[in-house]
C-alpha positions as CSV (number, residue, x, y, z in Angstrom):
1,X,44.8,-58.2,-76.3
2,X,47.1,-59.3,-73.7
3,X,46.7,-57.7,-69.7
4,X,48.6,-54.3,-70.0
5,X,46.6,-53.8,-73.3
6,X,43.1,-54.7,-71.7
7,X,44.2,-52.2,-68.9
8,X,45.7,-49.4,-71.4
9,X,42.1,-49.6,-73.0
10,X,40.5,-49.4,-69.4
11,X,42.2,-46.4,-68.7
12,X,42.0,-44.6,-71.4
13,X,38.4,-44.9,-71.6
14,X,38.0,-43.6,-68.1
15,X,39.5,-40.6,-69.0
16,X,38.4,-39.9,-72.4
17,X,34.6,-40.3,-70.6
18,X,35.6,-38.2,-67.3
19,X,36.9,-35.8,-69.9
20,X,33.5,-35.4,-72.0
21,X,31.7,-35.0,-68.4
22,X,33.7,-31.9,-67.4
23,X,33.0,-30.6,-71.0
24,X,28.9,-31.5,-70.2
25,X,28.5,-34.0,-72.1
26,X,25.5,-36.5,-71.1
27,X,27.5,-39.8,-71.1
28,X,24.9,-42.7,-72.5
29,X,24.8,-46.7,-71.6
30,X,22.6,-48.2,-74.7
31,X,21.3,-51.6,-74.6
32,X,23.1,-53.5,-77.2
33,X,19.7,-55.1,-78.2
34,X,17.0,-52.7,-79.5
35,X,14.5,-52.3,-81.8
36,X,14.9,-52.9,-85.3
37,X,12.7,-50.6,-88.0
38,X,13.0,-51.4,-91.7
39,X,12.8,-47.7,-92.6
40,X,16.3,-46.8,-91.3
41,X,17.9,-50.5,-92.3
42,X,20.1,-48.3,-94.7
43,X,22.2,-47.0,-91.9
44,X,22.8,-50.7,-90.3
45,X,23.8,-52.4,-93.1
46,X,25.8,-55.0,-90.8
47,X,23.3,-55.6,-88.3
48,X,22.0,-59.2,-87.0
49,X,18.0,-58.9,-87.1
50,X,15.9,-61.1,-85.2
51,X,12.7,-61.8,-84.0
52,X,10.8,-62.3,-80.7
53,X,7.1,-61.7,-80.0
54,X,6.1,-60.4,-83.5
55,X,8.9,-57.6,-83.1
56,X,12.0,-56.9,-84.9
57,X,15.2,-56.6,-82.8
58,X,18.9,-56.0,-84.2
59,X,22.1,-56.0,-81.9
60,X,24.0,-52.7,-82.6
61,X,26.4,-51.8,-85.3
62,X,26.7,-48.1,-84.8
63,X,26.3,-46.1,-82.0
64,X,24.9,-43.1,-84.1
65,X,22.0,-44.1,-85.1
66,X,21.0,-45.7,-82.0
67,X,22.0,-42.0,-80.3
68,X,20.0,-40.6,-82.6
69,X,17.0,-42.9,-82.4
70,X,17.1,-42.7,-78.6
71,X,17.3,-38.9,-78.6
72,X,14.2,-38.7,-80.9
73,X,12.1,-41.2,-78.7
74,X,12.7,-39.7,-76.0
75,X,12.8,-35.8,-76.8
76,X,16.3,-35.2,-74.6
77,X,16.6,-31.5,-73.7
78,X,20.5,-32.4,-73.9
79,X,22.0,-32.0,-76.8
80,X,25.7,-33.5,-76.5
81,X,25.9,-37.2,-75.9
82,X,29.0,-39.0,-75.0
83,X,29.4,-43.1,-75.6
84,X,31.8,-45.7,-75.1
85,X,30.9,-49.7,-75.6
86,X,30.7,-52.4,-78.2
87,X,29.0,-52.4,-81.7
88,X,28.3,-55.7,-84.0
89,X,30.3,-55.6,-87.7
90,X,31.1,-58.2,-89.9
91,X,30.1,-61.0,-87.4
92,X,32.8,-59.2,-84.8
93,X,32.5,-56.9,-81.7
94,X,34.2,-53.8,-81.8
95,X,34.2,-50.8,-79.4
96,X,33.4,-47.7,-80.2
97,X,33.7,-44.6,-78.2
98,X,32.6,-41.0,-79.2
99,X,29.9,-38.0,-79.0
100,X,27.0,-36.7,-80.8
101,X,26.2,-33.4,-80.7
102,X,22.5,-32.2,-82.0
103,X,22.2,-28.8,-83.7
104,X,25.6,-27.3,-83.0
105,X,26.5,-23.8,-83.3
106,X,29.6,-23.7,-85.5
107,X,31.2,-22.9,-82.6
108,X,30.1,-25.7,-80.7
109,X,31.7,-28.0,-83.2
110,X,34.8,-26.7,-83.2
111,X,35.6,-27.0,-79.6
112,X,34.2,-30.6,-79.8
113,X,36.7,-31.3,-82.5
114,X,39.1,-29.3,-80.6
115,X,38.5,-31.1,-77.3
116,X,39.2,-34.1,-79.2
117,X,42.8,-32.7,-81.0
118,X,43.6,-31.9,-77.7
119,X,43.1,-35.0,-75.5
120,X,44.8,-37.1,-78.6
121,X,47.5,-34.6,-78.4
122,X,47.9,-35.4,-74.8
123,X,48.0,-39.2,-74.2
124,X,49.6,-39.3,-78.0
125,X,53.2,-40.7,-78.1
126,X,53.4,-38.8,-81.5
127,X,52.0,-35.6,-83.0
128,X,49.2,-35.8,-85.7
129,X,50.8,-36.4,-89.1
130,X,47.5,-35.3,-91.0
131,X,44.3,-34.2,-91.4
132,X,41.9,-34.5,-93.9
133,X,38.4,-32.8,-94.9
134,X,35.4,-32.6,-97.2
135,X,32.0,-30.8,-97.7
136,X,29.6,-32.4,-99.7
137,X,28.7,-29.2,-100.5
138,X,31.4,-27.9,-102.5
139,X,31.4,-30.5,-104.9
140,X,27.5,-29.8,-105.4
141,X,28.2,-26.3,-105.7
142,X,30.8,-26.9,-109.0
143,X,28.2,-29.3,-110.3
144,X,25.3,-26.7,-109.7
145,X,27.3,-23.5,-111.1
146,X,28.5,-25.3,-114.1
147,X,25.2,-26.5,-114.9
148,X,27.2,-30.4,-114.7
149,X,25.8,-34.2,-115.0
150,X,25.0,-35.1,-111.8
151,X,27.0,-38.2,-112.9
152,X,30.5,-35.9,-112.8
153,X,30.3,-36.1,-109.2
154,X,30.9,-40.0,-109.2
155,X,33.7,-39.6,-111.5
156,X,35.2,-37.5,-109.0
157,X,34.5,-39.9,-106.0
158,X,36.5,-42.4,-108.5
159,X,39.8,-40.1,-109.1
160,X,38.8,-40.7,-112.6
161,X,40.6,-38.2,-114.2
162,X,40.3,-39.8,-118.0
163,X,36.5,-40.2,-117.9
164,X,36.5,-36.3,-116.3
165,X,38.9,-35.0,-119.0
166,X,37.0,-37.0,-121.9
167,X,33.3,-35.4,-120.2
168,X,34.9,-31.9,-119.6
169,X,38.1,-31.1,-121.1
170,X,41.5,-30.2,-120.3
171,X,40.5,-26.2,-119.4
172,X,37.2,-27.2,-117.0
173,X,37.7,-26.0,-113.5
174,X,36.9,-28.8,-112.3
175,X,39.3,-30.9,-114.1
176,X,42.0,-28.8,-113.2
177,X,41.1,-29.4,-109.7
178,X,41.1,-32.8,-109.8
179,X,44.3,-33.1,-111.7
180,X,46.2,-31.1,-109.4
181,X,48.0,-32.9,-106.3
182,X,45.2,-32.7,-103.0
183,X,47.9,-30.3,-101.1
184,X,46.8,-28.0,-103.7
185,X,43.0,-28.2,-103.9
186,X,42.5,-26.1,-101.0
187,X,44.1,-23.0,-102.8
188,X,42.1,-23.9,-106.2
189,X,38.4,-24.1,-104.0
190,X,39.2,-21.0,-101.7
191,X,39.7,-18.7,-104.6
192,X,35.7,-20.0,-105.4
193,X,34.2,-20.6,-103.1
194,X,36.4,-19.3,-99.7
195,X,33.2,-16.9,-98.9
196,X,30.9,-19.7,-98.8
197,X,29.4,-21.4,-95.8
198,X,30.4,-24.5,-96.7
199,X,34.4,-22.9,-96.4
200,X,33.6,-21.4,-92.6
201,X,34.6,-24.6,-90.9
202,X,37.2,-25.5,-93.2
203,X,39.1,-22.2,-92.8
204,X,39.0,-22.8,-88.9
205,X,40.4,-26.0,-88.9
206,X,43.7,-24.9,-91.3
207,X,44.3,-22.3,-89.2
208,X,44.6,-24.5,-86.4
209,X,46.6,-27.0,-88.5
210,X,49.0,-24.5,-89.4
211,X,50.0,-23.6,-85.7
212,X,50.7,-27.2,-85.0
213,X,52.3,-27.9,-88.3
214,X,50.1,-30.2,-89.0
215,X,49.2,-31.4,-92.8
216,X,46.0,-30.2,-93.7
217,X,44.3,-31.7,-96.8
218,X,40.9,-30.5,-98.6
219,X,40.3,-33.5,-100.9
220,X,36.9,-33.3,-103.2
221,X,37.5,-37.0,-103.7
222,X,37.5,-38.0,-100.3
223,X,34.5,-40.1,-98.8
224,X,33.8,-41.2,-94.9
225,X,33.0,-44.7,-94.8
226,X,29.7,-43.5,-93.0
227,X,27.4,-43.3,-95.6
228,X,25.2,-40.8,-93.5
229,X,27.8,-38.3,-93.8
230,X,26.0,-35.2,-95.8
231,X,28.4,-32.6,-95.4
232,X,31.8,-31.2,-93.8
233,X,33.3,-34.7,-92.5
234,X,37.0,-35.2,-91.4
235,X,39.6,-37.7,-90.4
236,X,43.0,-37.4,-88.5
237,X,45.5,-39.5,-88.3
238,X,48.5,-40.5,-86.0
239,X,49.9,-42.7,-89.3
240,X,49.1,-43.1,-92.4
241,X,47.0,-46.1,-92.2
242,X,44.2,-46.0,-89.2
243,X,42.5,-42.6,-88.0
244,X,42.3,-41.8,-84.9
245,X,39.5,-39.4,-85.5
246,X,36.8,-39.2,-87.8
247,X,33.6,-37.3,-87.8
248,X,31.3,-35.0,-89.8
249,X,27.5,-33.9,-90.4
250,X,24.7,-35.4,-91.1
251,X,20.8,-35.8,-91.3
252,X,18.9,-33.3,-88.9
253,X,22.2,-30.9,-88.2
254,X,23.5,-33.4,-85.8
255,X,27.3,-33.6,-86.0
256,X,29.8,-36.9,-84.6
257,X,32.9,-37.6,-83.7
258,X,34.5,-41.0,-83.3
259,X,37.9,-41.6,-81.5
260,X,39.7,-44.5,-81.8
261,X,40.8,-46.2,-78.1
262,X,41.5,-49.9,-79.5
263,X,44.7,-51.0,-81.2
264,X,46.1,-48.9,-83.9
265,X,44.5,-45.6,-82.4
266,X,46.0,-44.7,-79.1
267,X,47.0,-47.6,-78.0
């Protein structure tokens, strides 16, 4: 990045962070080298391990986990972290900024996600264009009430609509879900499962979308990246190629949300 781009980043870290400490969010400095335990190796699939006095040590590739490791070490009676700084992937060094919250209300997640709309909103030069959502549990739910193959549900993953026709046939609920363009699988689920738990967030979130004009997408098919993702996740975008949000639940009732500050988010 050249000057005005190093500078852009500065700033708009500075503010992003002053903004989670008004909202009282504990804002966390992590060393970038810390312990390394084979148990949760799964969630640091791109981490460099090494080796000094008979202990394992791995520089960081996801601020999550080391959040959460840090938070269950040290039994933190706060419960919203804040973060800004570099992670290892792929041999480079990104920066990631973000929050973890640990068992938030519904409520509490919302105005998290919220907060976030808002302050991309904001410094934005454009509106959101879209945003997208899943809940683990919904597809579980189809596969649970129709007695299905546990293996349907990585048909679905794959959009493949063939092998889910050939497996269910043309009339199966599910199918027809699938088959129908995503701007229309929100309509198909709510008449379902709308009264379900699952559905609570969900529901909030389109209203808000609707009052911005904002597309709002409920997509069975769609999968985070982040593998420890369990249940309603999300991702916004300015365009239709990079997000500049993304976030969702996961292990222990512990929700994120990452915002991106480099090039191809907000700046």
């Amino acid at each position: 990045m050249d000057n005005q781009m190093i500078l852009k980043q500065i700033q708009l870290v500075v503010q992003y962070m002053q903004r989670l400490s008004e909202a009282g969010y504990q804002l966390i400095d992590l060393n970038m080298v810390e312990p390394f335990q084979l148990e949760t190796k799964n969630f640091h699939p791109d981490s460099i391990v090494f080796e000094r006095n008979q202990q394992l040590y791995a520089l960081r590739s996801d601020w999550t986990r080391s959040i959460l490791n840090y938070n269950q070490s040290f039994q933190m009676s706060q419960q919203k972290f804040g973060y800004f700084g570099p992670v290892l992937r792929e041999f480079q060094t990104q920066y990631q900024a973000g929050v973890e919250l640990f068992q938030p209300s519904l409520d509490e997640t919302l105005e998290s996600i919220e907060l976030h709309l808002n302050f991309v909103s904001q410094l934005s030069a454009s509106e959101l264009t879209i945003l997208v959502v899943n809940n683990d549990e919904l597809l579980d739910r189809y596969l649970e009430e129709d007695n299905l193959d546990k293996r349907i549900k990585q048909l679905v993953v794959d959009k493949d609509l063939s092998a889910l026709r050939e497996q269910l046939g043309e009339s199966h609920p599910l199918y027809r879900l699938m088959s129908v363009p995503v701007s229309q699988q929100f309509e198909l689920v709510n008449e379902r499962f709308g009264d379900s738990e699952a559905m609570k967030i969900i529901h909030r979130l389109k209203e808000r979308m609707d009052q911005t004009g904002t597309r709002f997408i409920l997509d069975l098919s769609f999968r985070s990246p982040q593998s420890y993702y369990n249940g309603f996740y999300f991702q916004a975008f300015l365009s239709e190629s990079t997000p500049i949000l993304s976030g969702g639940q996961y292990a222990e009732g512990a929700f994120g949300i990452g915002i991106n500050l480099s090039r191809g988010g907000l700046i």
